[in-house]
C-alpha positions as CSV (number, residue, x, y, z in Angstrom):
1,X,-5.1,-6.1,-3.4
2,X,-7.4,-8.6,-1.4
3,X,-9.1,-7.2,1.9
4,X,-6.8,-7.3,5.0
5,X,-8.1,-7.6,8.4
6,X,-8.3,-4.4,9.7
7,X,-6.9,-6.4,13.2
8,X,-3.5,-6.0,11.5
9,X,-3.4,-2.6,11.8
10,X,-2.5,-2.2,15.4
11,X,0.3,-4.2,14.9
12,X,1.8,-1.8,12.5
13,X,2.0,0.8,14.8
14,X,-1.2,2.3,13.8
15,X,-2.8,2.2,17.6
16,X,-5.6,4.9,16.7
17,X,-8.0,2.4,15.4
18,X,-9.5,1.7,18.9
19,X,-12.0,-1.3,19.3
20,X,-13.0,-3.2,16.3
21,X,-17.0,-2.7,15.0
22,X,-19.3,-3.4,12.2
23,X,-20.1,0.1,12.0
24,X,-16.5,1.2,11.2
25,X,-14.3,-2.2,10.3
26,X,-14.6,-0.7,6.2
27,X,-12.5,2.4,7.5
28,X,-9.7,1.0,9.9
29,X,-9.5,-2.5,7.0
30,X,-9.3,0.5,3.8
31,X,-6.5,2.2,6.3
32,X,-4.8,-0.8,7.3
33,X,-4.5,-2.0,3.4
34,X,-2.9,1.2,2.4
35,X,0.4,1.1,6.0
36,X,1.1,-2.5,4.7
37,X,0.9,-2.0,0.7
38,X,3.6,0.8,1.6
39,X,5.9,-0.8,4.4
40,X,6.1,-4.9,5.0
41,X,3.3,-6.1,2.4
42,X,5.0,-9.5,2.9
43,X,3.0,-10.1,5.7
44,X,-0.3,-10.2,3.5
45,X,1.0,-13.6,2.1
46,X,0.2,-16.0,4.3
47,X,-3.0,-14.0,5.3
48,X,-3.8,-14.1,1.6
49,X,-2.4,-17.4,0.5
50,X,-2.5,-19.7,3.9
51,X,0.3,-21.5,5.4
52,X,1.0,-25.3,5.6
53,X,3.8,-26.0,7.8
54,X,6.8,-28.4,6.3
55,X,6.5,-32.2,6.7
56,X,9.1,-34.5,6.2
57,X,8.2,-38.8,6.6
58,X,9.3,-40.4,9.4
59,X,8.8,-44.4,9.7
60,X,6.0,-44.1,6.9
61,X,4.5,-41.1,9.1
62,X,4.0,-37.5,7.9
63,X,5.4,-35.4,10.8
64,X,6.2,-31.7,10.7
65,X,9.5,-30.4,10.4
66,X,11.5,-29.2,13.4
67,X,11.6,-25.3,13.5
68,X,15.4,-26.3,13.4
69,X,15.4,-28.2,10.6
70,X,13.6,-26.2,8.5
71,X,15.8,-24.2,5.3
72,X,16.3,-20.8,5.1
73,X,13.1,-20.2,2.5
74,X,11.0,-22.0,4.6
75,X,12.4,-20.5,7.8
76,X,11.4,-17.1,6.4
77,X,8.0,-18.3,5.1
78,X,7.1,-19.3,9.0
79,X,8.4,-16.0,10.3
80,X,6.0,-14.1,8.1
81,X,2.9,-16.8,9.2
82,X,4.1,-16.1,12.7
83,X,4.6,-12.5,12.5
84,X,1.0,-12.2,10.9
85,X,-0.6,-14.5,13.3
86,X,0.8,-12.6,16.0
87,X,-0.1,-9.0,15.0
88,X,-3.6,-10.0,14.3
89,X,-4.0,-11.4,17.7
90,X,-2.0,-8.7,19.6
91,X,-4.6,-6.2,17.8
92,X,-7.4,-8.3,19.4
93,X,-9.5,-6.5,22.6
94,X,-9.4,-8.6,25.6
95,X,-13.0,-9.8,24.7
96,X,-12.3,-10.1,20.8
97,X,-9.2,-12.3,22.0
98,X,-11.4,-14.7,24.3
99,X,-13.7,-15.3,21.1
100,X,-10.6,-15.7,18.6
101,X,-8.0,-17.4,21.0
102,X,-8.1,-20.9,19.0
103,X,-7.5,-20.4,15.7
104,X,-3.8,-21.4,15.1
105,X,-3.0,-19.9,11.7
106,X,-3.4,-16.2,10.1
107,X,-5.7,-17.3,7.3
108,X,-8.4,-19.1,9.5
109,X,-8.2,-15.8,12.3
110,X,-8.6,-13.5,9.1
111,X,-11.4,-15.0,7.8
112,X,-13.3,-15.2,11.4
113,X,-12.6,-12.0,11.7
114,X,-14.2,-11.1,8.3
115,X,-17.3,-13.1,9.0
116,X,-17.7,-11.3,12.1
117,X,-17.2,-7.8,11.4
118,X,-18.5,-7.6,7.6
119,X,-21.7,-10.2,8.4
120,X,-23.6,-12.0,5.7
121,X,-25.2,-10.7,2.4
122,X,-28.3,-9.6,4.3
123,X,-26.3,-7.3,6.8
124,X,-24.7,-6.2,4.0
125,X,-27.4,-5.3,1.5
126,X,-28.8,-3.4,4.7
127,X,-25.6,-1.3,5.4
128,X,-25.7,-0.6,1.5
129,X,-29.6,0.7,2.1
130,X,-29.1,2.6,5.0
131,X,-25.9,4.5,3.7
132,X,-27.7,5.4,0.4
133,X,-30.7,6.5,2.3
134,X,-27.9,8.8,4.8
135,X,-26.7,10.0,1.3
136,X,-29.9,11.0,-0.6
137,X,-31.2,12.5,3.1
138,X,-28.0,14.5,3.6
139,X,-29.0,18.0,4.6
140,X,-27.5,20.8,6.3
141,X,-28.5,20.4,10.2
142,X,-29.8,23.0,12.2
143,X,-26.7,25.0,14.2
144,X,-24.5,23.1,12.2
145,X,-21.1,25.0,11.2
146,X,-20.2,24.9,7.4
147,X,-16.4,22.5,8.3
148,X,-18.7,20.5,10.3
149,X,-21.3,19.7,7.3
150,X,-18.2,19.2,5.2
151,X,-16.8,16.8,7.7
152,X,-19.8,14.8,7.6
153,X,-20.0,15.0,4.1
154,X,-16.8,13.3,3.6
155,X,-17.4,10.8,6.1
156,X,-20.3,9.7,4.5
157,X,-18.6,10.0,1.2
158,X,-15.8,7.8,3.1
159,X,-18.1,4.8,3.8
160,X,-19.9,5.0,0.4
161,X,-16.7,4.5,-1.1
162,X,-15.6,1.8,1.6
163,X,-18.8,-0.4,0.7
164,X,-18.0,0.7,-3.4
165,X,-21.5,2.1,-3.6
166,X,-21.4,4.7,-6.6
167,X,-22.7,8.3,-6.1
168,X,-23.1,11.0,-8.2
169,X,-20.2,13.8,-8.1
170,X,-22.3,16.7,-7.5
């Protein structure tokens, strides 16, 4: 399955993922993409695919269809844009919503958000360095219980997985 804007999440009724960051959008976009694969995975169409609102040709014009006139298949097609539009932009912060306020379909504010939150190559190839570093590093801290270095562990193990860098089983 495609990547799904982690913005979704809060939507579903999954209100624990707090304020989106670069430093954990892998987790809450990983969580979000397992709530919708099992309950309405509809809404990752027009996310996915994009949505171009009917048309019909009036006087040689191309206008869009009246909400009212549209057919049932086409009806439900908008109510999944609009559902997904408006449960990405319900999950926004006050400031991510200021920043993300004119973009008009589900696709477009998807892809902002990805661009924001995942960066370019270069951020990425960085995150990818500095995880592999935390990974080879990873020692037992001083005063550190034993469920605590596990916890850790598996966070780290977590984000590895998130970025799909490959480690060794051991």
């Amino acid at each position: 399955m495609s990547k799904l804007p982690c913005a979704l999440a809060k939507c579903a009724g999954i209100s624990e993922f707090g304020e989106f960051s670069t430093e954990v959008y892998k987790q809450k976009e990983a969580r979000f993409e397992h709530y919708i694969s099992y309950t309405d995975y509809s809404l990752s169409t027009p996310v996915l695919e994009g949505y171009k609102h009917p048309t019909h040709i009036y006087l040689d014009d191309e206008l869009s269809k009246p909400i009212s006139k549209l057919d049932e298949e086409e009806k439900k097609v908008y109510d999944r844009e609009k559902k997904a539009l408006g449960s990405i932009t319900m999950a926004l912060t006050r400031e991510l919503f200021h920043i993300f306020r004119g973009y008009d379909n589900s696709k477009d504010l998807w892809k902002a958000l990805q661009k924001r939150f995942e960066g370019n190559s270069d951020i990425k190839k960085s995150k990818w360095d500095l995880l592999r570093k935390q990974y080879e590093c990873f020692r037992f801290l001083e005063n550190e219980s034993l469920d605590d270095l596990i916890s850790r562990f598996y966070h780290l193990q977590t984000e590895l997985k998130a970025f799909e860098l490959k480690y060794p089983d051991e």
